[in-house]
C-alpha positions in Angstrom: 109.5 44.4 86.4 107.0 44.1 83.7 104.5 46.8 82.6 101.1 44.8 84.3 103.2 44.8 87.2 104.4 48.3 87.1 100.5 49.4 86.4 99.6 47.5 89.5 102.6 49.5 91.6 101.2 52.5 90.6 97.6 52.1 91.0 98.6 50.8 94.6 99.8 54.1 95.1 97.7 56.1 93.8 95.2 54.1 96.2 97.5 54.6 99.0 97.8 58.8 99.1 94.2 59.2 98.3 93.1 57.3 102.0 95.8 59.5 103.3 94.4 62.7 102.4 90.9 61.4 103.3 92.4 60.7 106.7 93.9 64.3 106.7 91.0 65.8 106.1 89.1 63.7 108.6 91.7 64.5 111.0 92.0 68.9 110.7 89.3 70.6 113.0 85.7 71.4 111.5 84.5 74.6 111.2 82.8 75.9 113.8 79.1 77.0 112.4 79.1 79.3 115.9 82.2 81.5 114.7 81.6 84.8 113.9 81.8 85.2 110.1 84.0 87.7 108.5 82.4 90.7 107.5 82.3 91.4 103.7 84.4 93.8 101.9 81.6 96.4 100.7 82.6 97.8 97.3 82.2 101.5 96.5 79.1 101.7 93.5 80.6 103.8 90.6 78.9 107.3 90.7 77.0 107.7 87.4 78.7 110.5 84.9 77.2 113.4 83.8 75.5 114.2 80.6 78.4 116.8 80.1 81.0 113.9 80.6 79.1 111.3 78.6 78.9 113.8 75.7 82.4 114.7 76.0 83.5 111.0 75.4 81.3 110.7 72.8 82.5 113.3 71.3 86.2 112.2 71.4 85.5 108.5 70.5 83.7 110.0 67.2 85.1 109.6 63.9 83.7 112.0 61.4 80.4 110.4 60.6 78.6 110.8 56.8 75.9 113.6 57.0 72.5 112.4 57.1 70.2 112.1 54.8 66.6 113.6 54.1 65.6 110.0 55.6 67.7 109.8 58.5 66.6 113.3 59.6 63.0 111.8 59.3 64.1 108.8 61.2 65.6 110.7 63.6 62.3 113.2 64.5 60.2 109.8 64.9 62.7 108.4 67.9 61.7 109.4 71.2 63.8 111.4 73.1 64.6 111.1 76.9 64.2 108.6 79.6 62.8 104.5 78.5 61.7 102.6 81.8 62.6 98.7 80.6 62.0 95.6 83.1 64.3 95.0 86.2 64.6 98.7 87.1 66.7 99.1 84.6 67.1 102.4 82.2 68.4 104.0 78.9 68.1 107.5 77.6 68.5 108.4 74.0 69.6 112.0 73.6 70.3 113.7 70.0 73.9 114.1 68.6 74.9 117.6 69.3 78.1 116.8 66.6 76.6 114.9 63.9 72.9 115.9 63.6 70.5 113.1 62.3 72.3 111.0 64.9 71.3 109.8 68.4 73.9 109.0 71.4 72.2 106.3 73.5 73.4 105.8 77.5 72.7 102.3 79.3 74.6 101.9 82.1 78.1 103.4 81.8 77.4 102.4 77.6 77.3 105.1 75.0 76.4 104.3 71.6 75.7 106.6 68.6 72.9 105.7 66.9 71.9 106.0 63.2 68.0 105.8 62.8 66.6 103.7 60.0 63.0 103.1 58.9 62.1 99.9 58.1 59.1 99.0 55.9 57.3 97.0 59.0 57.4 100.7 60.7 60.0 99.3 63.3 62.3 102.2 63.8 65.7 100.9 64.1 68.5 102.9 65.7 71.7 100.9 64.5 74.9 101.7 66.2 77.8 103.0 63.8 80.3 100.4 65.1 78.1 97.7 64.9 77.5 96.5 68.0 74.0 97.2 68.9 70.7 97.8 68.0 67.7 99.3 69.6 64.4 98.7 68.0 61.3 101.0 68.8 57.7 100.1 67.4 54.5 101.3 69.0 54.3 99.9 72.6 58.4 99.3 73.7 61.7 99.3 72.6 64.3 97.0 73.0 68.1 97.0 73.0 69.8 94.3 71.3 73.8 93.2 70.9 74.1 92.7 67.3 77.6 90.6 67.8 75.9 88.2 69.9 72.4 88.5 68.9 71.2 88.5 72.8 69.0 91.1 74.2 70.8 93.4 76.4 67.7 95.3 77.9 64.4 94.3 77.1 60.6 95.8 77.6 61.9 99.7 77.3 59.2 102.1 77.7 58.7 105.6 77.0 56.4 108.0 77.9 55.1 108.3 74.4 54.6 104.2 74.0 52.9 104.2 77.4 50.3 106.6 76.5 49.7 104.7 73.3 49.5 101.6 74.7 46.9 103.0 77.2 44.9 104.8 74.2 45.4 101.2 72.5 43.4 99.2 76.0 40.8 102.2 76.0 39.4 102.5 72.3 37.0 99.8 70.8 38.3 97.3 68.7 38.4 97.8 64.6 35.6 96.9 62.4 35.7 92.9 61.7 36.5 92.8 57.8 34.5 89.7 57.6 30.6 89.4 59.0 
C-alpha cells in the first residue's frame, strides 16, 4: 500500500465516524425546554471578619518593619482615616497600624495591606504596600487602589468623607482669577 493510498484510507475514515456521531447525536432524545430545571446549588457568602481578627492577622503576617520617619509620620496624618465609598458598591477602610506607627493597614474585601505613606511632589499621597503589591493613591477628590504587579486598578473612584466635602466646596466657590485679561 503506498502512502497516497494510506492517506486516502484514513481520511475515509475519519469521514466515516464523524457522520456516525452526527447520526448519534441526531438520533438521542432533545431536551425537553418544558422540564423542570434543577435548582441551583446556593453557596454560603463568607461572613466578613472583624476588625479584632483582621488586626490579629496583620499583626502575625508582620515582619518587624523600619520606624518611620519625621516624613512618614507627616504622611501618615494627611491620609484619611475610615470608610472610602469607590464605584460598584464597593468599599475599603484604611485604619492606622496599632504595631508599627507611621503605618496604615488597608482592608478591601477579605485583603489587608500595610501601607507606608509617601508624599509625592505632585501632592498625590501615595500609600505603598511593604510587599509590593499595591498602591493606593489619594489626591483631592478620590483615591484609587492599584496592583503594582500587574499595573491594573483593583478599585477605582474611592471616596471619603473628607474628598466629598472638598469636591462639593470645589462646585460651590467661584472660579480663580484668569492670569491673563
Amino acid at each position: 500500500m503506498t502512502p497516497t493510498t494510506r492517506i486516502a484510507c484514513a481520511l475515509a475514515a475519519c469521514l466515516a465516524l464523524g457522520h456516525a456521531a452526527l447520526a448519534a447525536d441526531a438520533a438521542s432524545p432533545a431536551v425537553d425546554a418544558a422540564a423542570p430545571k434543577k435548582a441551583k446549588a446556593t453557596k454560603k457568602k463568607p461572613t466578613k471578619p472583624s476588625k479584632e481578627v483582621l488586626d490579629q492577622v496583620v499583626a502575625q503576617k508582620l515582619v518587624q518593619l523600619p520606624p518611620a520617619s519625621d516624613e512618614q509620620f507627616d504622611a501618615a496624618r494627611r491620609a484619611h482615616l475610615g470608610r472610602y465609598v469607590c464605584e460598584f458598591g464597593q468599599t475599603i477602610v484604611l485604619d492606622g497600624n496599632d504595631t508599627n506607627p507611621g503605618y496604615l493597614n488597608l482592608r478591601y474585601k477579605s485583603q489587608v495591606w500595610v501601607l507606608k505613606p509617601v508624599l509625592s511632589s505632585t501632592g498625590a499621597l501615595r500609600l505603598e504596600d511593604v510587599k509590593g503589591q499595591a498602591l493606593l493613591l489619594q489626591i483631592a477628590f478620590k483615591s484609587m487602589l492599584l496592583n503594582t504587579k500587574t499595573g491594573q486598578r483593583i478599585v477605582d473612584q474611592c471616596v471619603h468623607e473628607v474628598q466629598k466635602a472638598a469636591e462639593e466646596a470645589a462646585k460651590n466657590s467661584p472660579p480663580p482669577p484668569a492670569l491673563i485679561n
